[in-house]
DSSP file (Angstrom, degrees, kcal/mol; ACC not computed):
  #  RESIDUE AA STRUCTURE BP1 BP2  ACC     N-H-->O    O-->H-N    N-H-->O    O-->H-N    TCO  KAPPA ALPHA  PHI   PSI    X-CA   Y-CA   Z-CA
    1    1 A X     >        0   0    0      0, 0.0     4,-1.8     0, 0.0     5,-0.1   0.000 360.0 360.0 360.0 158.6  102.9   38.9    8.3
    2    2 A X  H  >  +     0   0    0      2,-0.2     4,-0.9     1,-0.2    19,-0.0   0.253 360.0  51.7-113.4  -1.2  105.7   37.9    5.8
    3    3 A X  H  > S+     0   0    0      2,-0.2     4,-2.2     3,-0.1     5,-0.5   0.683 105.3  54.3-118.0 -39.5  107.9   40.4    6.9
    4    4 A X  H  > S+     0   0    0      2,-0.2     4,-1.9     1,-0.2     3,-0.5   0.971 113.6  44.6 -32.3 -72.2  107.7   39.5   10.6
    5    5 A X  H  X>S+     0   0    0     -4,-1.8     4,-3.0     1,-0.2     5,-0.6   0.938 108.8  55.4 -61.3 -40.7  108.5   36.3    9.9
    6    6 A X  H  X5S+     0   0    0     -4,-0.9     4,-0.9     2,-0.2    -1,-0.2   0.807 113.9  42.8 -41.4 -35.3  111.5   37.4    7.4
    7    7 A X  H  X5S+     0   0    0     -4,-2.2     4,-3.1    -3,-0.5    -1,-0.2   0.775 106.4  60.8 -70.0 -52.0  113.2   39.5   10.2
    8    8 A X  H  X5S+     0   0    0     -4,-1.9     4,-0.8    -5,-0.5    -2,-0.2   0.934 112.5  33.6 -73.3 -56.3  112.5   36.9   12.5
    9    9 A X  H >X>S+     0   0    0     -4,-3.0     4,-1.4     1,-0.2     5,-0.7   0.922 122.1  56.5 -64.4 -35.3  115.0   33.9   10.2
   10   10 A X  H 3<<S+     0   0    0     -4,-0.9     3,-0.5    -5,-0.6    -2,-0.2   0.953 103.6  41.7 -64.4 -47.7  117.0   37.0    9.4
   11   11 A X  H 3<5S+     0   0    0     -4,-3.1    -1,-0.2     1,-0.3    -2,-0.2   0.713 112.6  65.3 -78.3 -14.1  118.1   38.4   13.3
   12   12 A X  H <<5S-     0   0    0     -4,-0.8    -1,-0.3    -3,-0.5    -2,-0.2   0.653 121.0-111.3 -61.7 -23.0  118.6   34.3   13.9
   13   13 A X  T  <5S+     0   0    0     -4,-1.4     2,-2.5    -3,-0.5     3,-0.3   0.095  76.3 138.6 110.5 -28.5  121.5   34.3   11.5
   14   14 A X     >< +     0   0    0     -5,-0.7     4,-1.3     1,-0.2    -1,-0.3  -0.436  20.3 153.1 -56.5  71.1  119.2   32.0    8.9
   15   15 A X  H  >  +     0   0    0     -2,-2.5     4,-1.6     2,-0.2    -1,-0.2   0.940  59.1  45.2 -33.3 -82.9  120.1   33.6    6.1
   16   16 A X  H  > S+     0   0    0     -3,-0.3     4,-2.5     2,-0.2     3,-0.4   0.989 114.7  53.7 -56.1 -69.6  119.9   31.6    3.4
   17   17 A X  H  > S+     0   0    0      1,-0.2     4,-1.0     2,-0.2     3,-0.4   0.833 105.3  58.4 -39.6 -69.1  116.3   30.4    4.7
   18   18 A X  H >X S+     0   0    0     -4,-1.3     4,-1.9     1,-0.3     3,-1.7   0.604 101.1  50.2  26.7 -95.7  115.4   33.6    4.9
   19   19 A X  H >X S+     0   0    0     -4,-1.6     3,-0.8    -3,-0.4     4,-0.8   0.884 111.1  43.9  -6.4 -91.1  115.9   34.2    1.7
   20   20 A X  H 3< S+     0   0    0     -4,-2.5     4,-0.5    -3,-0.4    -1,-0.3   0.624 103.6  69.8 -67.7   0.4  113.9   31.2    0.1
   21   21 A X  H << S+     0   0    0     -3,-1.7     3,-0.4    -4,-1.0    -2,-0.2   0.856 108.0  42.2 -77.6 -22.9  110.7   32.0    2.9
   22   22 A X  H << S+     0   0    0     -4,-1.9    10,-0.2    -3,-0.8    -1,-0.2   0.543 111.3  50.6-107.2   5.6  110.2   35.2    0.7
   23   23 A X  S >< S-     0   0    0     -4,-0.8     3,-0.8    -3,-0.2    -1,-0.3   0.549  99.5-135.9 -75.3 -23.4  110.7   33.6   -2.6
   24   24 A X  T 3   -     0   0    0     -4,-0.5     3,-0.1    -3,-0.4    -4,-0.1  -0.198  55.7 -76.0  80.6 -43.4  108.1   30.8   -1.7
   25   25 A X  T 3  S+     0   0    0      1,-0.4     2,-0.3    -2,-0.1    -1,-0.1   0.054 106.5 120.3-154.3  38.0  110.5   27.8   -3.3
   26   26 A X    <   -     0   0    0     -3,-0.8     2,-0.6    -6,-0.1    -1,-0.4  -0.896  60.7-143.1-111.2 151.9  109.3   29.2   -7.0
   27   27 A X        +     0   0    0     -2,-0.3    -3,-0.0    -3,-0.1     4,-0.0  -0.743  29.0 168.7 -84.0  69.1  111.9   30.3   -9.1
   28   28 A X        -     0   0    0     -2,-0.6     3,-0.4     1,-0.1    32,-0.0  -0.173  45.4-105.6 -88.7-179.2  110.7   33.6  -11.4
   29   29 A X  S    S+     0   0    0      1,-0.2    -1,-0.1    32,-0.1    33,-0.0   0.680 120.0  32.1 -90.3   6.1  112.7   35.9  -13.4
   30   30 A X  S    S+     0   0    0     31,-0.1    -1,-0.2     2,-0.1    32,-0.1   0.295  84.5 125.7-112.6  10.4  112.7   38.7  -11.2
   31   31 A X        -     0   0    0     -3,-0.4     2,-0.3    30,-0.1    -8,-0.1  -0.131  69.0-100.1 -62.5 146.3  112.5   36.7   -7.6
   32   32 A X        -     0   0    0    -10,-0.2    16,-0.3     1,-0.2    -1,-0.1  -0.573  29.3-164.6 -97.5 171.9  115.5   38.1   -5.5
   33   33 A X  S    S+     0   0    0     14,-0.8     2,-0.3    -2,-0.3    15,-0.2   0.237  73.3   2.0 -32.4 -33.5  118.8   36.7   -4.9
   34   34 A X  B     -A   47   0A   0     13,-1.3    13,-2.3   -15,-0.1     2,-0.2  -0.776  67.5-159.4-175.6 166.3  120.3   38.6   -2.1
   35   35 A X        -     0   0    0     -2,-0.3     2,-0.3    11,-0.3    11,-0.2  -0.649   7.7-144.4-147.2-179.8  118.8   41.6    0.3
   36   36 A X        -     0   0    0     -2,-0.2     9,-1.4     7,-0.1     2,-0.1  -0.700  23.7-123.8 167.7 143.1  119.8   44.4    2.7
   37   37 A X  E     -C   44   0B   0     -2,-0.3     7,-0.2     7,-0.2     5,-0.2  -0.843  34.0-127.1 -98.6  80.5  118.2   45.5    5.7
   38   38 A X  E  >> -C   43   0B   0      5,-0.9     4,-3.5     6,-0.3     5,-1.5  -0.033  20.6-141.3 -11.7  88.9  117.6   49.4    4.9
   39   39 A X  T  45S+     0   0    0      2,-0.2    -1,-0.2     1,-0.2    -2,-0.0   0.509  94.5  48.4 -36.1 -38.5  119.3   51.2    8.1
   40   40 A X  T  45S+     0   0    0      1,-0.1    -1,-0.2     3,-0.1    -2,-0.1   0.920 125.7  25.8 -78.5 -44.9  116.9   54.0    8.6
   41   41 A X  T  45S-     0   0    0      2,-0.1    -2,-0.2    -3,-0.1     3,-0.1   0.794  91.5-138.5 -90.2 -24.3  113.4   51.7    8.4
   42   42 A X  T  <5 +     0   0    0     -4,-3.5     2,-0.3     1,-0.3    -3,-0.1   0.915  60.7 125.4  59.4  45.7  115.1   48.7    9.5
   43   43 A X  E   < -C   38   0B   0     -5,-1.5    -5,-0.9     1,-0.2    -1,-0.3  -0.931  64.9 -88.1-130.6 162.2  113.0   46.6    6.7
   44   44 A X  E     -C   37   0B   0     -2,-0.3    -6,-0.3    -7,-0.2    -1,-0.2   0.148  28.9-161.0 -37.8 175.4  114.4   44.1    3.7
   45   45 A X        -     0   0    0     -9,-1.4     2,-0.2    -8,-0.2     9,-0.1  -0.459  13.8-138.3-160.3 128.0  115.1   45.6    1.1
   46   46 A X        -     0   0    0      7,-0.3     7,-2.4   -11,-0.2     2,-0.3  -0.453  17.6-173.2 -83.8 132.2  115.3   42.8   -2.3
   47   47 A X  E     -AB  34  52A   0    -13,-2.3   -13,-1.3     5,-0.3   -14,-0.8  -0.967  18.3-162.1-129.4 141.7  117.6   42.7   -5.0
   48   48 A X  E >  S- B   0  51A   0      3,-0.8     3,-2.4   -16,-0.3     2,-1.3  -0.936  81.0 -46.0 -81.5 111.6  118.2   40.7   -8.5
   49   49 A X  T 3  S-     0   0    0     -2,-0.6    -2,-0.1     1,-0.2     3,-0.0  -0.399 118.6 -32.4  64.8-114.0  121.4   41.1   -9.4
   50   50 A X  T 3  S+     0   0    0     -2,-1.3    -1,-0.2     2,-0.0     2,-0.2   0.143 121.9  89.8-129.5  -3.8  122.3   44.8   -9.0
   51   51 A X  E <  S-B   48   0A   0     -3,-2.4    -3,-0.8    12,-0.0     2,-0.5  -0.611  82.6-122.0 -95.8-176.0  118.4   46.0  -10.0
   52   52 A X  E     -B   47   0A   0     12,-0.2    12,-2.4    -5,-0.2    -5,-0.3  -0.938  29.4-151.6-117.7 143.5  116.1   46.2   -6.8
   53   53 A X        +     0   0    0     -7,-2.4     2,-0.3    -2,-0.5    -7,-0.3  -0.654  14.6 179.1-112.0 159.9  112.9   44.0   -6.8
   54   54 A X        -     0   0    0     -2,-0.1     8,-5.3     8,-0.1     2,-0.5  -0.986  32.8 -97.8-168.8 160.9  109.5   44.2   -5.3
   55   55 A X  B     -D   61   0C   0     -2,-0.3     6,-0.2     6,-0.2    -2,-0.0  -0.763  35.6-154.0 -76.5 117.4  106.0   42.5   -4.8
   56   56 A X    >   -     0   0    0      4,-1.4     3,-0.6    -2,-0.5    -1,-0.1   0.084  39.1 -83.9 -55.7 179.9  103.5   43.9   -7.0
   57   57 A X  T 3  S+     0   0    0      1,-0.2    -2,-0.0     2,-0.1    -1,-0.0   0.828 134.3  49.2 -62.4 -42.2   99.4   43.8   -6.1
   58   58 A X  T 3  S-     0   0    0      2,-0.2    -1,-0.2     1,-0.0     3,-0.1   0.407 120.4-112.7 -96.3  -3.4   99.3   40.3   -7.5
   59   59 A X  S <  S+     0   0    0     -3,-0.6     2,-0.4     1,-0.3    -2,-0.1   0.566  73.0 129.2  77.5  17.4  102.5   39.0   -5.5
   60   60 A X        -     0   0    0      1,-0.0    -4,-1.4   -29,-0.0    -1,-0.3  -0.924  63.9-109.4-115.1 128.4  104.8   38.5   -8.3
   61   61 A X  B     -D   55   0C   0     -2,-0.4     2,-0.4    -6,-0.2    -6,-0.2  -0.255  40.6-178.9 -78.8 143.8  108.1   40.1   -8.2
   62   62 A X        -     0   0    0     -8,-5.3    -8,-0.1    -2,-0.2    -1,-0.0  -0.901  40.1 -88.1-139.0 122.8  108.6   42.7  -10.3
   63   63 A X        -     0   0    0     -2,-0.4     2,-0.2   -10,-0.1   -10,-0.2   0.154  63.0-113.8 -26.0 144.0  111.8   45.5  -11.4
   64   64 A X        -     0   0    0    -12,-2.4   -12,-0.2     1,-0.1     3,-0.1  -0.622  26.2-121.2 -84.2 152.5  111.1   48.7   -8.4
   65   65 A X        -     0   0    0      1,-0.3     2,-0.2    -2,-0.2    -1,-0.1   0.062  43.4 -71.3 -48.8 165.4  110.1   51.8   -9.6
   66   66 A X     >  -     0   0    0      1,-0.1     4,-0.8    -2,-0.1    -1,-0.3  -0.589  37.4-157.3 -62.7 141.8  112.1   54.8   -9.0
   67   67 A X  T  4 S+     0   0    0     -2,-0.2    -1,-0.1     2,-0.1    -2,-0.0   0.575  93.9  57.0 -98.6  -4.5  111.8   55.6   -5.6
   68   68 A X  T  4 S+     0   0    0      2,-0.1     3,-0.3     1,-0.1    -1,-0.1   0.766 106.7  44.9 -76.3 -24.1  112.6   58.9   -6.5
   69   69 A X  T  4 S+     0   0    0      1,-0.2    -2,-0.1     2,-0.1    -1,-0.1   0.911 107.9  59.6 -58.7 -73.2  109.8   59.5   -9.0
   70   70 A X     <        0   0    0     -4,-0.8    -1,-0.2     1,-0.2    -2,-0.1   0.202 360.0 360.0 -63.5  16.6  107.2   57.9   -6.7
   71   71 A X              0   0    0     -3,-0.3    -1,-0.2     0, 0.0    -2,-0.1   0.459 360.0 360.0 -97.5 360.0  107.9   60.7   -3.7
C-alpha cells in the first residue's frame, strides 16, 4: 500500500523521497509540494501551496473537497 510505504520513507527522516514516492516523478498541476502528518489519524495529509490535495478514483491529484461538507 502507498501509504505504508509513504510512512515508512517518512518515520526514516527521507523526506524529500517521500515526497516524490507519492508524486510518482510526474509533475501535474495539482501534485503536492509539501505534507503534514494529521495528529489524530496519524496519516499524510497533501498540500499545493496553501490548498489541500488528494487522489481522485482515477489517481490524479485533484483540489480536496470540504471536509466539512462531506461529514
Amino acid at each position: 500500500m502507498a501509504d505504508d510505504e509513504f510512512m515508512a520513507l517518512y518515520k526514516a527522516g527521507k523526506f524529500k523521497e517521500a515526497l516524490a514516492f507519492i508524486n510518482g516523478g510526474e509533475k501535474a498541476k495539482y501534485s503536492p509540494s509539501r505534507y503534514a502528518i494529521d495528529k489524530k489519524l496519524g496519516k499524510p495529509v497533501f498540500y499545493r501551496g496553501n490548498k489541500r490535495v488528494e487522489k481522485d478514483e482515477s489517481g490524479e491529484w485533484q483540489l480536496a473537497k470540504n471536509k466539512f461538507l462531506d461529514t
